[in-house]
C-alpha positions as CSV (number, residue, x, y, z in Angstrom):
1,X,-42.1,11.2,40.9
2,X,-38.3,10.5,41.7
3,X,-36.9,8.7,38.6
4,X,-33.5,7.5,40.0
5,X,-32.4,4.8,37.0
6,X,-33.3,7.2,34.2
7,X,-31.1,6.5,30.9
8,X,-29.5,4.0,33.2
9,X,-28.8,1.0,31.4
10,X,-29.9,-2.1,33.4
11,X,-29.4,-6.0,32.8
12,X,-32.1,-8.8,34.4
13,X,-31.6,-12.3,34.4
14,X,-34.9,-14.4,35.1
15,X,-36.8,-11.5,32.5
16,X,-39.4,-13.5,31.3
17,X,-41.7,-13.7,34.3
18,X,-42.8,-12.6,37.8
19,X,-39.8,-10.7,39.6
20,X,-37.5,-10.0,36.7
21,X,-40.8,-8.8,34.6
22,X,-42.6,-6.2,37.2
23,X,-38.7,-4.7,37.3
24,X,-38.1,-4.6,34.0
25,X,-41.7,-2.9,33.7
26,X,-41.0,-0.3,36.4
27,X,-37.6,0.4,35.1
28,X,-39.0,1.3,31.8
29,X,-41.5,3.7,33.5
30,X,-38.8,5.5,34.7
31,X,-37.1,5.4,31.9
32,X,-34.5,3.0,31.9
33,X,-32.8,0.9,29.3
34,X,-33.4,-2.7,30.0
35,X,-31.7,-5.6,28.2
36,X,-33.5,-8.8,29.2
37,X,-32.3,-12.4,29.3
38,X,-33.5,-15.4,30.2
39,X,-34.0,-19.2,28.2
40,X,-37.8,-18.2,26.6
41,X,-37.2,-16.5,23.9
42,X,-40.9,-15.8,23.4
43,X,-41.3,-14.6,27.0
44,X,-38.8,-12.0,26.7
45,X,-40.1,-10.4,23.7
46,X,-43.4,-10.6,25.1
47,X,-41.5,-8.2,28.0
48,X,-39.3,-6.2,25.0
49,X,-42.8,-5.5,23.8
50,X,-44.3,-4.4,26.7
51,X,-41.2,-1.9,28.2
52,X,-41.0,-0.4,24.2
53,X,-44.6,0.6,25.0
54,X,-43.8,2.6,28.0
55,X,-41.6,4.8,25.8
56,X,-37.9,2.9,27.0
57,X,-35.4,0.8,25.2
58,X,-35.4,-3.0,25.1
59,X,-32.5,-5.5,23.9
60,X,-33.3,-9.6,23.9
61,X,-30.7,-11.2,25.0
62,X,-31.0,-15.2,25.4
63,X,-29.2,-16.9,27.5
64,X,-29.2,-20.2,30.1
65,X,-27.0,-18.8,33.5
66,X,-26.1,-22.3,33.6
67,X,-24.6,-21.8,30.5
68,X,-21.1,-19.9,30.9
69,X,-20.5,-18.8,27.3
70,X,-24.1,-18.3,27.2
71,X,-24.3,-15.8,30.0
72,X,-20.8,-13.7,28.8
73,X,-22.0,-13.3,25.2
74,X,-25.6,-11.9,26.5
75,X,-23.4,-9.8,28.8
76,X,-21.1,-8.5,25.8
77,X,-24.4,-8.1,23.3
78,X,-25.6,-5.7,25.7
79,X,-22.6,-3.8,26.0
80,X,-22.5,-3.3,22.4
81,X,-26.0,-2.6,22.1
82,X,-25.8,0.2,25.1
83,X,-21.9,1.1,25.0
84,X,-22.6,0.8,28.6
85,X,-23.7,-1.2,31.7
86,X,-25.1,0.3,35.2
87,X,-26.8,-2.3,36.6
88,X,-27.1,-5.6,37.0
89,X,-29.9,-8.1,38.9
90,X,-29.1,-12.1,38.9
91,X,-32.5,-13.1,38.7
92,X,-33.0,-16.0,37.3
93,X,-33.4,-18.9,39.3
94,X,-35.8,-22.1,40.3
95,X,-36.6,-24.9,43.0
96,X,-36.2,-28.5,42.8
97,X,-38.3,-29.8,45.7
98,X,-37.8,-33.4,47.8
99,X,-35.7,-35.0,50.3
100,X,-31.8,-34.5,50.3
101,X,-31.6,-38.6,50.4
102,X,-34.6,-38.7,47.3
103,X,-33.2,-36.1,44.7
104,X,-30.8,-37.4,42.1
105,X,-27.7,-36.0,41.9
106,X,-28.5,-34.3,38.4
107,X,-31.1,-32.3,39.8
108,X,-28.9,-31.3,42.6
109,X,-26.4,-30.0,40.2
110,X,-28.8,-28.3,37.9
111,X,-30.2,-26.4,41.3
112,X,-26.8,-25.6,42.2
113,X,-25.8,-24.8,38.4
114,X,-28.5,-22.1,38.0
115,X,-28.9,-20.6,41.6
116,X,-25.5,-20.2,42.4
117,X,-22.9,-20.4,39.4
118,X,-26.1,-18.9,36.9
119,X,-25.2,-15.7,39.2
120,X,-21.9,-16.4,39.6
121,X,-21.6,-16.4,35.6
122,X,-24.0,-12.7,35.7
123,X,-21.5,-11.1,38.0
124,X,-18.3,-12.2,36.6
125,X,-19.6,-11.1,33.1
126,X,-21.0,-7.9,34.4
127,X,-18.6,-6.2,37.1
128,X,-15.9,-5.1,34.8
129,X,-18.3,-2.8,33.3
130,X,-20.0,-2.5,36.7
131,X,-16.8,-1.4,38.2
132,X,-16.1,1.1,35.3
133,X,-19.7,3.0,35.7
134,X,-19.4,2.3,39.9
135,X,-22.5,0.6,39.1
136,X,-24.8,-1.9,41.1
137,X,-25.0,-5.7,40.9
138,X,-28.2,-7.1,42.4
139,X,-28.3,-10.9,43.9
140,X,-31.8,-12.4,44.4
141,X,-31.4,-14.5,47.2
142,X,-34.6,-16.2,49.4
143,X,-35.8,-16.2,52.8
144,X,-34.6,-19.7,52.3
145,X,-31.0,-18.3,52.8
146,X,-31.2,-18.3,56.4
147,X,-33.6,-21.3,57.4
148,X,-34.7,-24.7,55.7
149,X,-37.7,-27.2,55.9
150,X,-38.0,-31.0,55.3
151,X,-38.4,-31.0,51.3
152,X,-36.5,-27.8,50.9
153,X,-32.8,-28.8,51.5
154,X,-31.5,-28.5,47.4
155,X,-33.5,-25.2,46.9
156,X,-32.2,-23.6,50.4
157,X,-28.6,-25.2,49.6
158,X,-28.4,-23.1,46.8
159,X,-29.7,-19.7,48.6
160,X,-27.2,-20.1,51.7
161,X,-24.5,-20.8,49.1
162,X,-25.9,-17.7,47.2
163,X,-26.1,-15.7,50.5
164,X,-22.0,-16.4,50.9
165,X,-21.0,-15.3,47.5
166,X,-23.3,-11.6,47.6
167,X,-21.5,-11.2,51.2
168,X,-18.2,-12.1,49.8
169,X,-18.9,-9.4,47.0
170,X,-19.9,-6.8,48.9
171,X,-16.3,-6.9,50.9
172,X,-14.5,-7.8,48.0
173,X,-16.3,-4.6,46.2
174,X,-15.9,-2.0,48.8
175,X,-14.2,1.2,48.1
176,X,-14.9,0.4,44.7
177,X,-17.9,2.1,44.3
178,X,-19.4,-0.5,43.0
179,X,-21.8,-2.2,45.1
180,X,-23.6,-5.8,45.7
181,X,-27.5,-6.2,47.2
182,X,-28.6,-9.3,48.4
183,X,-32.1,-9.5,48.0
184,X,-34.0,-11.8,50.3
185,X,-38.2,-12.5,49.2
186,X,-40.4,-13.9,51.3
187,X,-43.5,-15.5,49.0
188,X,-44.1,-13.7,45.3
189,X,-46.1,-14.7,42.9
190,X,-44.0,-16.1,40.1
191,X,-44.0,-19.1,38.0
192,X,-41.4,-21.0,40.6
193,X,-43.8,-23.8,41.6
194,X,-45.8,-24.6,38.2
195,X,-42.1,-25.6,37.2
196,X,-40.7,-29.0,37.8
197,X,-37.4,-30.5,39.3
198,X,-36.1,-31.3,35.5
199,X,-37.0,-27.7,34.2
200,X,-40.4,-28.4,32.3
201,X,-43.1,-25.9,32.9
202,X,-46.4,-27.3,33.8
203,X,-49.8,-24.5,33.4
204,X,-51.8,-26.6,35.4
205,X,-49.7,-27.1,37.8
206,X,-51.0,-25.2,41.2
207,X,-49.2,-23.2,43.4
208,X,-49.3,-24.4,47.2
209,X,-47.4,-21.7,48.3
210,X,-49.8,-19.8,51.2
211,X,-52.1,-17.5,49.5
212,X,-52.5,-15.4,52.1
213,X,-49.2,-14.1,52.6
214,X,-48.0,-13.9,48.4
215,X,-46.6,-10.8,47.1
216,X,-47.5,-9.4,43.9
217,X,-44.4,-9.5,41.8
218,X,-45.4,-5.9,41.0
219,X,-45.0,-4.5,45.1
220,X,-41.9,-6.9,45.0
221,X,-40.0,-4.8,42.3
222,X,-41.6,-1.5,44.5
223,X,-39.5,-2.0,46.9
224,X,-36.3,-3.8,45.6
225,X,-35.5,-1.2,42.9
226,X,-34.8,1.6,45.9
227,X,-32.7,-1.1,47.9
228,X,-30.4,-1.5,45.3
229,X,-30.1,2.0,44.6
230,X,-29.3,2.7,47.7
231,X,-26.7,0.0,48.0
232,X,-28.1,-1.9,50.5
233,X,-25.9,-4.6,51.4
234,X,-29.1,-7.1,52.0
235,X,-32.6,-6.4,51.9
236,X,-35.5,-8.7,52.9
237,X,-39.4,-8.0,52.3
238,X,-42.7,-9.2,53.7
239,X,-43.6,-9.1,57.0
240,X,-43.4,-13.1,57.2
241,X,-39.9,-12.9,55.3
242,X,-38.5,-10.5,57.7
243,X,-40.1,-13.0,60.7
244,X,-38.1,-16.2,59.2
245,X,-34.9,-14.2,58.6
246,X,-34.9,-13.7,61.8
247,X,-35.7,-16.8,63.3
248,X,-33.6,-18.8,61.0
249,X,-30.7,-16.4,61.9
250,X,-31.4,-16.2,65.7
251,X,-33.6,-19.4,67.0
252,X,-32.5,-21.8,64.6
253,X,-33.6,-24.3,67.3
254,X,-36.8,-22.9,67.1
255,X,-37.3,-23.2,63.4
256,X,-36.1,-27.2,63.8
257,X,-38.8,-27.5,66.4
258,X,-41.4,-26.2,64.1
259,X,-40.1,-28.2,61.4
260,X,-40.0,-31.7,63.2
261,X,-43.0,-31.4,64.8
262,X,-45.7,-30.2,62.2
263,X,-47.9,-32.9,60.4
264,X,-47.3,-30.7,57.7
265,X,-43.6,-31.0,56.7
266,X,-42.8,-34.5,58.3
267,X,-43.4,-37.6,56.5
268,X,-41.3,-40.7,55.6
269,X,-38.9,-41.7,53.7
270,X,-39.3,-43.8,50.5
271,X,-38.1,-46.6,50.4
């Protein structure tokens, strides 16, 4: 079995749960070494636990992305811990759900805060090493990069914003030898919808997210870890993710049909 990021020494944001955990978990079969951030403490030694029983290395290190000073200090922890840094996925993210003229401006700016500067703070704080080991910086985007729906104009703000800076990267990176994947999932299972738009994790909460076409998080990290280590410049996955990319990208009138017409994404205002 092809174990490309053996003794590599690889950094997720967003470690605690879903994506970030199945990758640290697959990483560690292959014998990486993963230091894993994210703001649950508990979570991430829950993961920790987990990767040091596969036989691989683990290093906590807690940080908010929205947190600058936060996100370098995890960043040079790790360094120190590993003497080294090869790669490097900005996972961490979440949703804040309602209409643009509904959301306070807080919960805009905390969207914005952790989607886009969380993973601008991860590759500023990572691609000096990066660019010393010619390493590989990972940006998980969203379908939602290329297309939006009523309700979903803060989240897919933040994902087109997102989809500028990995682009940016990947031409301000070339020739470097380092490189920059932008990562676009269609539905995963994750804890993304039992969360609400001030942060607070709700158990109960259900996710009305279609069933029928989720990902496990599991066969999401199966076939990101290859795309990033082959320096894919963007990657998208699921059948119904590589659909919207495409219509979002080349019948954008088509997707604003859709999304004015259905019952199931119009309604009114509040007033």
């Amino acid at each position: 079995m092809s174990q490309p990021y053996h003794d590599h020494v690889v950094w997720i944001t967003g470690a605690g749960s879903g994506i970030g955990r199945a990758l640290a978990l697959k990483l560690a079969a292959q014998g990486a070494h993963l230091a894993l951030s994210g703001r649950r403490r508990d979570r991430l030694d829950e993961v920790a636990a987990e990767v040091q029983a596969a036989g691989a290395q683990a290093f906590v290190a807690p940080c908010d992305v929205a947190v600058e000073a936060e996100v370098h200090d995890a960043c040079r922890a790790l360094t120190e811990r590993f003497g080294r840094l090869d790669v490097a996925i900005a996972n961490a993210g979440c949703s804040v759900n309602g209409r643009v003229e509904e959301i306070p401006l807080d919960q805009w700016r905390r969207q914005l805060e952790i989607n886009v500067l969380g993973a601008v703070a991860t590759a500023q704080a990572a691609l000096p090493e990066l660019r010393r080991r010619r390493g590989r910086l990972a940006l998980v985007g969203s379908v939602m990069s290329t297309l939006t729906l009523p309700g979903a104009g803060a989240y897919a703000a933040s994902k087109f914003a997102l989809r500028a800076v990995g682009l940016t990267l990947s031409q301000e990176l070339h020739g470097s030898g380092t490189s920059c994947t932008l990562i676009y999932p269609g539905f995963v299972e994750s804890e993304i919808a039992q969360v609400d738009n001030q942060g607070v994790y709700h158990a109960e909460r259900a996710d009305n997210r279609p069933a029928a076409l989720m990902w496990s998080a599991d066969a999401a990290a199966d076939v990101m870890l290859p795309a990033i280590w082959r320096r894919r410049r963007e990657f998208t996955f699921t059948a119904h993710g590589k659909l919207g990319v495409t219509l979002g990208l080349h019948a954008p009138s088509l997707v604003h049909a859709v999304a004015t017409r259905s019952s199931a994404f119009s309604r009114p205002a509040k007033r």
